[in-house]
C-alpha positions as CSV (number, residue, x, y, z in Angstrom):
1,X,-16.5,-30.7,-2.7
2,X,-17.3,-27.3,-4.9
3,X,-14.8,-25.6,-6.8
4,X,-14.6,-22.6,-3.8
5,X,-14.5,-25.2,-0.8
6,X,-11.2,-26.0,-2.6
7,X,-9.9,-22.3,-2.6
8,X,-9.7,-22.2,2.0
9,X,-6.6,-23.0,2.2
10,X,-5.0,-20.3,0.4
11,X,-1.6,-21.1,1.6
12,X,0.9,-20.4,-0.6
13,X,3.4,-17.7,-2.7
14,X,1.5,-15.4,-4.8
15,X,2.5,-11.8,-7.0
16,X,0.7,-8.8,-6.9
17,X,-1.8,-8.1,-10.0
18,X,-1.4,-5.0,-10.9
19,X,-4.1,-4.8,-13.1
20,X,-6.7,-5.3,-10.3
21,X,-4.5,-3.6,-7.8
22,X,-4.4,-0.1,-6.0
23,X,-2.1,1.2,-3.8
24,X,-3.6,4.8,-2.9
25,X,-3.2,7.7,-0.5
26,X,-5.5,10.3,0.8
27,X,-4.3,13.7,2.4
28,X,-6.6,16.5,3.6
29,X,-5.7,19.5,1.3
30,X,-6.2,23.4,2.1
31,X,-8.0,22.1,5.8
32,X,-11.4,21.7,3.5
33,X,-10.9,18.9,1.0
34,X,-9.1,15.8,0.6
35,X,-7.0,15.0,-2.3
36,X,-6.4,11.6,-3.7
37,X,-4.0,9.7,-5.5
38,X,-2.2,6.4,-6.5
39,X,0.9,4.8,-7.7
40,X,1.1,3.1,-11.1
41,X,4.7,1.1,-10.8
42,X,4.7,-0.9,-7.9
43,X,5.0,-4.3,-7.2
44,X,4.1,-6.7,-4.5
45,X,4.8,-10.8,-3.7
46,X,3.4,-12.3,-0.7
47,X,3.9,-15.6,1.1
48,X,0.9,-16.7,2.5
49,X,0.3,-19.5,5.8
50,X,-3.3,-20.2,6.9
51,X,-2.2,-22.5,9.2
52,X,1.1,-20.3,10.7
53,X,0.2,-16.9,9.9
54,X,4.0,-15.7,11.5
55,X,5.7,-17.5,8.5
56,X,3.7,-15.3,6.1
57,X,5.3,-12.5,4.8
58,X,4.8,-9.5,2.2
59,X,7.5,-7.1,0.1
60,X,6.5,-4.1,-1.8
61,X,8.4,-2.1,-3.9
62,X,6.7,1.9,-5.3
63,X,8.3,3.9,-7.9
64,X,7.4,7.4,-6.2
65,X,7.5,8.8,-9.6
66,X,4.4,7.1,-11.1
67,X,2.4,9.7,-8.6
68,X,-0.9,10.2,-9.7
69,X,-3.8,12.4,-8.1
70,X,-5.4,13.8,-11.6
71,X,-3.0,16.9,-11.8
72,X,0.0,17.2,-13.7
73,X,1.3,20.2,-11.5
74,X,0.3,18.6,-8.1
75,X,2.1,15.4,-9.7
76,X,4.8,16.9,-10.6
77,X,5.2,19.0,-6.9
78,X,4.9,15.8,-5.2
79,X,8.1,14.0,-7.8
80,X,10.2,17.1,-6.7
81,X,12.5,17.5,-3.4
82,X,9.8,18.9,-1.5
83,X,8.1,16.5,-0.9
84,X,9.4,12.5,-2.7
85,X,12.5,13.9,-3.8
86,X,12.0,10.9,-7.2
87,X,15.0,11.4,-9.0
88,X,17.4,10.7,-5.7
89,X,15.2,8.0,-4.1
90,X,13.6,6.2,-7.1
91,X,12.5,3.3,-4.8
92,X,10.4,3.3,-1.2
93,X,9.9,0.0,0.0
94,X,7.9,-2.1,2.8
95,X,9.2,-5.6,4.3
96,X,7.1,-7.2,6.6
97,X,8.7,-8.0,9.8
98,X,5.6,-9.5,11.6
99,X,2.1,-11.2,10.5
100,X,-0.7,-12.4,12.6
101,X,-4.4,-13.1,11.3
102,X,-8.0,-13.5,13.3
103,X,-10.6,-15.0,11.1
104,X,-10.2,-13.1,7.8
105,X,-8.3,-10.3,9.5
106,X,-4.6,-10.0,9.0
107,X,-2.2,-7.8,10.3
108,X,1.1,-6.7,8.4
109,X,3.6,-4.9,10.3
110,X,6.6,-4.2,8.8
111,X,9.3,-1.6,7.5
112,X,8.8,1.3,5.2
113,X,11.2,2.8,3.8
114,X,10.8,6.1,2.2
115,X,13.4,8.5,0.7
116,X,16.6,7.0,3.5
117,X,14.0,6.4,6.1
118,X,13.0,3.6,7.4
119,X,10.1,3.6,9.9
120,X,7.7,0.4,11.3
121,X,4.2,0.4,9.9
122,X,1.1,-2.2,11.6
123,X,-1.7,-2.8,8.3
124,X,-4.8,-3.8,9.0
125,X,-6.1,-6.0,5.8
126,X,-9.4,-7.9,5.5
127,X,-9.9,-10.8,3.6
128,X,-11.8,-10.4,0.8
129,X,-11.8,-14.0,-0.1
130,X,-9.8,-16.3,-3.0
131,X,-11.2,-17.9,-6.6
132,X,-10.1,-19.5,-9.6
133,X,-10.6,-17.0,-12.3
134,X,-11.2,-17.8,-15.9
135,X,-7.8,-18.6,-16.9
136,X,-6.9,-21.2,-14.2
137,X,-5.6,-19.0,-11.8
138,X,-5.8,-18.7,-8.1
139,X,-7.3,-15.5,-6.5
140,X,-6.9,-13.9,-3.6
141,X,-7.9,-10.0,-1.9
142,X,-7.5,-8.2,0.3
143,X,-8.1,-4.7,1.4
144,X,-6.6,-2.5,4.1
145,X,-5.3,1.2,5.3
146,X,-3.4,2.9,8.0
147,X,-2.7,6.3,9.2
148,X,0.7,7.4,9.0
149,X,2.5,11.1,9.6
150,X,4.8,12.0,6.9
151,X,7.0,14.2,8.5
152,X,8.2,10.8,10.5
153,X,9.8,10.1,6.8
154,X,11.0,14.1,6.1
155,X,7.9,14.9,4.0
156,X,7.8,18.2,5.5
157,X,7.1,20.7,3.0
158,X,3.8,22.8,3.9
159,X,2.5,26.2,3.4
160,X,0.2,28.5,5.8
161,X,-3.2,28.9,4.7
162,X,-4.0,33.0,5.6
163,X,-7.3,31.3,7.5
164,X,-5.5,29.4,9.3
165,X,-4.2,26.0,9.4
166,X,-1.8,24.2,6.4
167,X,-2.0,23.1,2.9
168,X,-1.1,19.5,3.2
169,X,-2.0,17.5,6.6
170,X,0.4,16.0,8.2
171,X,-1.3,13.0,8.5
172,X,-1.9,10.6,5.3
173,X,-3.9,7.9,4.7
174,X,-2.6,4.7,2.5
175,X,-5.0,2.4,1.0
176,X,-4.6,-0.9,-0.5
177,X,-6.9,-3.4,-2.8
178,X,-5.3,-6.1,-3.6
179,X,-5.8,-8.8,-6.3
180,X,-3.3,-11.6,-6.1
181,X,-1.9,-14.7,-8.1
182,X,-0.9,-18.0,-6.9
183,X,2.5,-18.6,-8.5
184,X,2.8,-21.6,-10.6
């Protein structure tokens, strides 16, 4: 049996790398471009069940104040009341509620919570496979996104463009790459 025929059954309670993670966000800005960012203090554990994919689960937790798109002002706009509101809500956070999984595809549904709403969210993650890195740990990946509309958690600020349309779309993309470890 090789090393990676060993690594199938990835079964078991793992934390989030944050080193080799991303949790990111796309929104169209000014109806022509799209803008992109990421947060930088977030953490993640997950409890992973090949064999009974509803006892998995997954709990983030984002500091909305690690906000970064490459622009202290645009940073600093999206920290304020307008839109994350930081300083009052210092914490969103996601529970699962539901997991299922085809073949390498899993699907995450569960609660996010931003500023004092809570809303359901389905994710969409592909596995990207598991390994034993250099150090003796165990690896896993995964990648996904969903669509979601931020006025649905009262991120409503906007401005009229004169040519039409908004600044910021209403509808926001969140990615995630994922790097995992297998607790000890």
């Amino acid at each position: 049996m090789t090393e990676n025929a060993a690594l199938t059954d990835i079964s078991g309670d793992y934390t989030l790398d944050p080193a080799h993670s991303r949790l990111g966000f796309v929104a169209r800005h000014a109806v022509v471009t799209k803008v992109r960012g990421q947060f930088s203090d977030w953490t993640a554990t997950a409890h992973i069940d090949t064999a009974n994919p509803a006892a998995s689960s997954v709990t983030v937790t984002i500091n909305p104040a690690s906000v970064s798109t490459g622009s202290a002002d645009r940073d600093g706009h999206l920290q304020s009341p307008d839109f994350f509101d930081a300083a009052q809500f210092p914490e969103w956070k996601f529970v699962s509620t539901e997991v299922s999984r085809d073949g390498s595809d899993w699907t995450v549904t569960g609660d996010l919570t931003i500023k004092d709403v809570t809303k359901p969210v389905t994710i969409e993650f592909e596995e990207n496979g598991s390994a034993k890195d250099p150090f003796g740990n165990v690896r896993v990946g995964f990648e996904g996104d969903v669509t979601v509309n931020r006025k649905d958690w009262g991120l409503t600020w906007n401005a009229a463009l004169e040519t039409g349309g908004v600044l910021v779309s209403e509808k926001i993309r969140l990615e995630f790459d994922i790097s995992a470890i297998k607790n000890a």
